[in-house]
VEXDREN-2710 file (C-alpha; in Angstrom, 1 decimal):
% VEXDREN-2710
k/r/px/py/pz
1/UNK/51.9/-83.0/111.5
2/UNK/52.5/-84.0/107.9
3/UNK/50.0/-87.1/108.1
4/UNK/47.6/-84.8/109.7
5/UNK/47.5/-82.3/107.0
6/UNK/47.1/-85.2/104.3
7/UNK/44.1/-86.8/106.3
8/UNK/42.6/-83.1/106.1
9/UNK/42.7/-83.1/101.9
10/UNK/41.3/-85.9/101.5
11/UNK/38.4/-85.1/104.1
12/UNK/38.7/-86.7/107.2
13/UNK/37.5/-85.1/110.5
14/UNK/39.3/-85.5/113.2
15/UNK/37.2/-85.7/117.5
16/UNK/40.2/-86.1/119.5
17/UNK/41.8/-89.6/119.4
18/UNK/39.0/-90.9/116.3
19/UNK/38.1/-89.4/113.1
20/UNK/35.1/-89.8/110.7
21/UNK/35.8/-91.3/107.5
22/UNK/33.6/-89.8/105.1
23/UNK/34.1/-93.1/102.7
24/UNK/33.4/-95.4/105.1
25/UNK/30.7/-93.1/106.9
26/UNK/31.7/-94.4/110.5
27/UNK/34.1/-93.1/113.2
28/UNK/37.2/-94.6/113.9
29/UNK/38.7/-95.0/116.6
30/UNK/42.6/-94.5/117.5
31/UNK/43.1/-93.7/114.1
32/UNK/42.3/-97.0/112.8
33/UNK/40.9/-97.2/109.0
34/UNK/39.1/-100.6/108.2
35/UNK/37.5/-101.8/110.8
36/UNK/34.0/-101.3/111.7
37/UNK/31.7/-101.8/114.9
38/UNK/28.8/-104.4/114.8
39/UNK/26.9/-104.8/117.6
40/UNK/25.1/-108.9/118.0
41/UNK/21.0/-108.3/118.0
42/UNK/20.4/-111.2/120.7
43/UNK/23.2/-110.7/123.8
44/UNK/24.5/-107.2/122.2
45/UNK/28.1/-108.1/122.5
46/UNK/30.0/-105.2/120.4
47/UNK/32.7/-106.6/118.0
48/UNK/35.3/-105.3/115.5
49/UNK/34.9/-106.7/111.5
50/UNK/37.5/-105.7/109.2
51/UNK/36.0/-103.3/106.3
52/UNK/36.6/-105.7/103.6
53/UNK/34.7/-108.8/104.8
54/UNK/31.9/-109.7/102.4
55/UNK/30.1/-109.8/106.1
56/UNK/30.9/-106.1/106.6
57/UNK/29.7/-104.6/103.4
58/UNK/26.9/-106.8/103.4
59/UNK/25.6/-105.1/106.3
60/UNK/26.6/-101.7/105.5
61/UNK/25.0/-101.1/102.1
62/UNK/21.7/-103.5/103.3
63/UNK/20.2/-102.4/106.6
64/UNK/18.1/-105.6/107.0
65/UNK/20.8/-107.7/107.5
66/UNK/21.4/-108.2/110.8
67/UNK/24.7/-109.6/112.5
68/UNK/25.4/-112.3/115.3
69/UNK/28.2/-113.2/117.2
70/UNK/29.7/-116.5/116.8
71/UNK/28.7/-117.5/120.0
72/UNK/25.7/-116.8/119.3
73/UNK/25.4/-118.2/116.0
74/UNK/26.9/-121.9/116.8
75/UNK/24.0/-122.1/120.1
76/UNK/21.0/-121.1/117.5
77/UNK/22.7/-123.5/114.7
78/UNK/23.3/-126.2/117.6
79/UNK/19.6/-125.9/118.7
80/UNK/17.8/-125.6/115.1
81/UNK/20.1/-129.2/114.3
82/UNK/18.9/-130.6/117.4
83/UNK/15.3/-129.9/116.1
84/UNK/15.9/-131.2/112.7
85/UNK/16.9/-134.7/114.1
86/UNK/14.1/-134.3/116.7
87/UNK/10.4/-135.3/114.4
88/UNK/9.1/-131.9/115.7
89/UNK/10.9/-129.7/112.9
90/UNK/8.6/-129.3/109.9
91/UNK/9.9/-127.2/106.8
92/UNK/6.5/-126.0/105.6
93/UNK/6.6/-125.2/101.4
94/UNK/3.9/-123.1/100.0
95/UNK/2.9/-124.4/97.2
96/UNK/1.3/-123.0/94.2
97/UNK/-1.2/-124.2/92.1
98/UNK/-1.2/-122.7/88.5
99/UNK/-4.3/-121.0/87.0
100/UNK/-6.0/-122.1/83.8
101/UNK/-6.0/-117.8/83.0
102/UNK/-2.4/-117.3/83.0
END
């Protein structure tokens, strides 16, 4: 009872076993502060990342970035090496040429 009435002061809302941290602006589940749900764009396998990870707020304060799970990250890192030592994988460089005018 005590820890429930602190939680409520410093604003936390409570939806039967989670709560929304309005800090963190997610839902927790089981009571749980730090940890946050990322879900993998390619086989949208749902993990847990600790709050603190530079991975974490990376992806929290820029939407852009998107997150993969390791699994899925070692076969696309696997496969793009495999193409690098293959003669098919050409790093194409724009190149600029510089104007007299500026």
């Amino acid at each position: 009872m005590y820890d429930l009435i602190i939680l409520q002061r410093i604003g936390f809302f409570f939806l039967e076993d989670s709560f929304f941290c309005p800090y963190c602006l997610q839902w927790n589940e089981n009571g749980v502060v730090g940890q946050m749900r990322v879900k993998c764009v390619l086989c949208d396998k749902i993990d847990k990342l600790d709050d603190q990870l530079p991975l974490a707020k990376r992806l929290r304060n820029r939407p852009i970035h998107t997150y993969m799970c390791d699994r899925c990250y070692e076969r696309i890192k696997n496969r793009t090496e495999a193409r690098k030592a293959s003669n098919s994988f050409q790093l194409t460089v724009e190149t600029k040429e510089e104007s007299d005018w500026i």
